[in-house]
N, C-alpha and C positions, 0 to 999 in steps of 0.2 A: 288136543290130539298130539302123540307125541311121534314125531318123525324118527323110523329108524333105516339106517343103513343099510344094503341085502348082504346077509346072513354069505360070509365065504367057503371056497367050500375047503375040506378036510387037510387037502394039501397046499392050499395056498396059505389056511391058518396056521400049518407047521413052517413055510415057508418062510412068514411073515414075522416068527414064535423064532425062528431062526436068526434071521437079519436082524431082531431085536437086541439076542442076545450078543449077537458077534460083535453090533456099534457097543453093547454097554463093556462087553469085555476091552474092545479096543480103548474105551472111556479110562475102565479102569487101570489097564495095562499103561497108558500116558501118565496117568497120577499118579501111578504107582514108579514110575519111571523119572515123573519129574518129584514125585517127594526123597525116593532114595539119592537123587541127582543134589536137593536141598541138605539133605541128610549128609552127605559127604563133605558138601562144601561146610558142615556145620564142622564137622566131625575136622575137616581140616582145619578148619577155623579154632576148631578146642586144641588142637595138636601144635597149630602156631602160638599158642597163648600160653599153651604147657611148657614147653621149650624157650619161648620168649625170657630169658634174664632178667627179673626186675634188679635197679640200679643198686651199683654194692659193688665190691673186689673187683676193679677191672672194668668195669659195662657202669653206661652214663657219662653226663659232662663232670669233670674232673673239676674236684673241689681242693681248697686249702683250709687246713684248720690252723687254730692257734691256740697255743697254751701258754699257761705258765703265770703271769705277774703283773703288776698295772703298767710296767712299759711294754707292755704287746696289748694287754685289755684294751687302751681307748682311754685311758685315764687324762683328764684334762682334754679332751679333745673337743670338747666345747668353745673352747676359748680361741678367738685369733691373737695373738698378742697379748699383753696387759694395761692396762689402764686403772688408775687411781679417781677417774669420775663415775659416769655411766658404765654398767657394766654392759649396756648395748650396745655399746661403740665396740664390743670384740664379741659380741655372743655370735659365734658361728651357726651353732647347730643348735638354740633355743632349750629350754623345759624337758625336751622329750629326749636332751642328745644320750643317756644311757639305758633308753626303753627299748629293751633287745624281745621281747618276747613278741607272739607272732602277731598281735594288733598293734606294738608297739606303744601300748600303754603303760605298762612297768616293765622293772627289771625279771628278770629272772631270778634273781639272787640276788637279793639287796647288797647294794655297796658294790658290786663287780664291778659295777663301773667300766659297760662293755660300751663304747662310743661307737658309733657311725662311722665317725673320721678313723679307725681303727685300722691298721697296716693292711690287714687278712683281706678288705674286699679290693684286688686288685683288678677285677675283670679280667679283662684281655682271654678268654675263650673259659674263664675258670669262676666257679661260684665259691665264697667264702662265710667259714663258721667259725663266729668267735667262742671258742671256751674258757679263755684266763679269766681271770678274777686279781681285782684290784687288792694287796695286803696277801697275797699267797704264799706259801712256803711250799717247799718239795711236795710236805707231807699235811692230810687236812686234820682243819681244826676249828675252832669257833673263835674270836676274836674275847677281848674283854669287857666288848662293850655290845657281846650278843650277835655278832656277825657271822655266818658262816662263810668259811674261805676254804674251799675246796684245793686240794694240794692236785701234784703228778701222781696218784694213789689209784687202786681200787677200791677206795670207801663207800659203802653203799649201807646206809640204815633204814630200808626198804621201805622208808615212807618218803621218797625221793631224791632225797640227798644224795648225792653222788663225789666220788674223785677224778679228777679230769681226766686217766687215764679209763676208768672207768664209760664216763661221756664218750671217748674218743672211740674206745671198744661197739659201744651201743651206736655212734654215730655212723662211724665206718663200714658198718656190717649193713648197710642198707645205702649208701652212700659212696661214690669214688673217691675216694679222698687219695691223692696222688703227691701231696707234700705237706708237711706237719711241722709249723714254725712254733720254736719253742725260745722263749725268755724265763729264766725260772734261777734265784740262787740269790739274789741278793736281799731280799725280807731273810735269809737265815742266817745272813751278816747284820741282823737289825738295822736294816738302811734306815728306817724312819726311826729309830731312837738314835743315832745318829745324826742326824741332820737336826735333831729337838736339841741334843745337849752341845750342839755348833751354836745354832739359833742361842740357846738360853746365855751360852755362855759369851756371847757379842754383847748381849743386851744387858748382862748384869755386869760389866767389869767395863772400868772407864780405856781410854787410846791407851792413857799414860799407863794403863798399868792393865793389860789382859791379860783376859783368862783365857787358854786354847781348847780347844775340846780334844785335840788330837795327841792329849795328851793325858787325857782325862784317864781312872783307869776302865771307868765302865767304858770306852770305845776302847780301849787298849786291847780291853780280854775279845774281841770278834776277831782280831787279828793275831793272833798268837799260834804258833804252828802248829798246837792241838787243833783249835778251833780251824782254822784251815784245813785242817785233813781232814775232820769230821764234816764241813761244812761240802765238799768236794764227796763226799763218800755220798753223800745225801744227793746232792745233783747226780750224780753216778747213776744211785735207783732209781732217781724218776725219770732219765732219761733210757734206761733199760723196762721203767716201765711203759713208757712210749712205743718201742718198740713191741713189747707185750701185748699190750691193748691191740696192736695192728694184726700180729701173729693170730689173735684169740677171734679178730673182725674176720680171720678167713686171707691173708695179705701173703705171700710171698715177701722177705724180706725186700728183695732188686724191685717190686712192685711200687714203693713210693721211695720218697726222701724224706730223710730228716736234717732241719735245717735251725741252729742255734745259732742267736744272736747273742751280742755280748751287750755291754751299757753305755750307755752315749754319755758324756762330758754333760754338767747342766750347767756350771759355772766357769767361771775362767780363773784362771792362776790370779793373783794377789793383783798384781800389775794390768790386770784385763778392767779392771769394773771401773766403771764409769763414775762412782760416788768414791766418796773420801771413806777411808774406815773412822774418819774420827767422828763424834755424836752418832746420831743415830739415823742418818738417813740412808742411811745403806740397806737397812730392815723399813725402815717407817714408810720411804718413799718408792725403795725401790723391789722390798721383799726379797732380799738375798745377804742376811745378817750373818758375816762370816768373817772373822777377820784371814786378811790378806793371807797369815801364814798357815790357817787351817785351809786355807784355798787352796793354798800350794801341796799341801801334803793330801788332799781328796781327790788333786789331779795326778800326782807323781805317782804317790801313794797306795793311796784306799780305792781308788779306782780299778788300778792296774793289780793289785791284788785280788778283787772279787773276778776281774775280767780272766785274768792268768787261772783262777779254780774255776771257771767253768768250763775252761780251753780242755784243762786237767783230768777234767772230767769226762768226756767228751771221750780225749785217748781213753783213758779208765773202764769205760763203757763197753769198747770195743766193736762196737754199731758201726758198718760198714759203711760205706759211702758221707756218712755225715759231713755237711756245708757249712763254712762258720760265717756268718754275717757279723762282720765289725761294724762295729755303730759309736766303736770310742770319738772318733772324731768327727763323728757324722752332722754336728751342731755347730763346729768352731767358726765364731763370728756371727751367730744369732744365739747364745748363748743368755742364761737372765742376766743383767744388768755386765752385762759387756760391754766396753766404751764402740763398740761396729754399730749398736742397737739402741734403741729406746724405749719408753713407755708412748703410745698411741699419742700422747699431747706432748711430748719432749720433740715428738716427729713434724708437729704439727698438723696430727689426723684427726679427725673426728670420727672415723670407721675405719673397723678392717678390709669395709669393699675398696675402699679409695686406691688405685693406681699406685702403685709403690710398697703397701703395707707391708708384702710378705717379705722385703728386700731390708725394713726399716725395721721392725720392731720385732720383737722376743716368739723365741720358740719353744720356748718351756715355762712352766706359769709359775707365778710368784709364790712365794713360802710365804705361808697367812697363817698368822696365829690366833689365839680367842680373840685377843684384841683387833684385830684389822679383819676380821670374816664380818662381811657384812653383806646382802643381798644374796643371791644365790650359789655364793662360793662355797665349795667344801674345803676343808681345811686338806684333806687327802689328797687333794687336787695339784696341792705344794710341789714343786720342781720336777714334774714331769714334763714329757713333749707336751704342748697345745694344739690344737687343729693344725698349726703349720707344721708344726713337727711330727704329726702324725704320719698327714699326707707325702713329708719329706721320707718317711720309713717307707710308706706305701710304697712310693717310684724304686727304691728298692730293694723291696720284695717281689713285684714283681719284674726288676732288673735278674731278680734269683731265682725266681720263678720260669726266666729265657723259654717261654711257649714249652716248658714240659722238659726242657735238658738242663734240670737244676745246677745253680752254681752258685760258690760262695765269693767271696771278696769283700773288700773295702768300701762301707757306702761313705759319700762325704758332697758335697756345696760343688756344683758344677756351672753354677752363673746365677743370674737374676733373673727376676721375672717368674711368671708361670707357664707351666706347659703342658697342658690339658687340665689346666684347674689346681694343676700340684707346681711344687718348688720343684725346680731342676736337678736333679742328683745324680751321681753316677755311680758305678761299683765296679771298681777296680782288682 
């Protein structure tokens, strides 16, 4: 039996037919009230997202790039000091110290030799991108033994390869980059065939009777007022293309700085080094094979000549605001084999962690040739800053870096000891 309801009558079923529809409309009219109410908030949500800046010209945390040459790359920055037994009594930063790419398992570009210890990451509210490359010139090019070395250019052979002004362009345009430190000028005075015919020329010619290099003519013709003007003309364009690359990133000129450093001193005059120049422990023991009078003329000298054409260049340029970070003296008295310093066992260390290391022993790594490269050293590694010396550029860089109100000056030795993990420097 099936139970049913009693049958209503005409007007209560329109009644009823009624109050149905006005709840479903009232149903509707809410959902319809709260999906457009969804719908705005979406729609404002799309319009904050539209408008939102991603990071690039002005908007983000402000970054510092570096260009240029193996004294800004990082080169040698593996090493605290030097030493003639274990090369782990000075390995800072291990295996992986120039695996720049983003898991940190190789280079990016073999040989750049971008170190960790590297000036560019100074914190202090700013993120840092290393783009030198170790063996650079102005302009790029491939080395003779296969290497590519990206110059201050826009090179680009569309299968990745890049010139660092290039990089800096692509970088910038998605990135704040607020200050662009540049080393670049002395691979075009052939610093490293230089320093081989000093080296060759110690070790093939007895006390009693040397041979100089600084007098040789193949190191004669880099310094000859041709070769200086032209070499100055070449830093000129890549520091105009610096400026380029940032103009092309989207940059307001007043929007960042540019900030060139000169070369720091790696050796001491004749009268500094701690070995005798006679036999051969000057190179064998202590890797800094130079006689006394090419010492004197790479400090008076050949120094102060590639430093004066990059100054030159700089005016040349005409790049407004540009900061010079001097870094000639930035070494004196932890120089390589300077009687201030020693090798890790002349010190009595057995590590660079030990209490005193950074105060005692060498901030530029030893010139190693086929015969003394043994264990993990590269031979390119030869008399640049080491991890001490890096971190010494670090403190100031970001001394120049002054929280975003860049400024140039004299970086140099402002006491002993460490102070937050780096050497004390100051910039005057």
């Amino acid at each position: 039996m099936i139970l049913r309801t009693p049958s209503a009558s005409p007007r209560a079923a329109r009644s009823q037919a009624r109050g149905s529809t006005s709840a479903r409309g009232i149903r509707r009219l809410r959902y319809a009230a709260t999906l457009l109410a969804a719908l705005g908030l979406a729609t404002a949500g799309l319009a904050t997202a539209s408008t939102a800046a991603a990071d690039g010209p002005g908007v983000g945390t402000p970054w510092v790039a570096s260009l240029g040459d193996s004294y800004i790359s990082g080169e040698a920055g593996r090493w605290a000091g030097n030493s003639n037994n274990s090369s782990a009594s000075v390995d800072a930063l291990g295996g992986s110290a120039y695996y720049d790419n983003a898991t940190r398992t190789a280079e990016q570009i073999n040989r750049c030799h971008r170190s960790w210890a590297a000036s560019v990451y100074i914190s202090n509210g700013t993120q840092g991108v290393d783009l030198a490359c170790s063996g650079a010139q102005t302009s790029t090019f491939t080395s003779s033994d296969g290497y590519f070395k990206p110059g201050l250019d826009f090179y680009d052979n569309g299968a990745g390869k890049q010139g660092q002004a290039k990089m800096l362009q692509t970088f910038a345009s998605t990135h704040n980059v607020k200050m662009v430190v540049v080393s670049i000028g002395g691979n075009d005075f052939n610093f490293a065939s230089i320093i081989q015919s000093c080296v060759t020329d110690f070790l093939l010619s007895p006390s009693w009777w040397p041979d100089y290099c600084y007098d040789d003519s193949s190191v004669k013709a880099n310094f000859t007022s041709t070769n200086i003007a032209a070499v100055k003309a070449k830093i000129t364009t890549a520091l105009l293309n610096v400026r380029q690359a940032m103009r092309n990133a989207g940059y307001a000129d007043s929007a960042w700085t540019l900030v060139v450093q000169d070369y720091p001193s790696p050796i001491p005059s004749g009268a500094g080094f701690r070995y005798s120049q006679s036999g051969y422990t000057r190179q064998n023991t202590g890797g800094c094979g130079f006689w006394n009078k090419d010492a004197d003329w790479a400090n008076a000298t050949a120094l102060p000549t590639i430093n004066n054409t990059v100054k030159g260049a700089v005016t040349a340029s005409g790049i407004a605001g540009v900061k010079i970070l001097e870094l000639q003296s930035a070494f004196n008295g932890r120089r390589l084999c300077e009687n201030t310093v020693g090798l890790l066992e002349e010190k009595g260390l057995s590590s660079w962690t030990q209490a005193g290391a950074v105060d005692k022993t060498e901030w530029i790594a030893q010139i190693r040739t086929v015969s003394t490269v043994t264990g993990p050293y590269y031979v390119q590694e030869s008399l640049h800053p080491n991890y001490w010396g890096e971190l010494a550029e670090r403190s100031c860089v970001r001394q120049a870096w002054n929280g975003g109100a860049v400024r140039g000056g004299t970086c140099s030795i402002a006491g002993t000891g460490l102070l937050n993990g780096e050497p004390r420097m100051t910039l005057n």
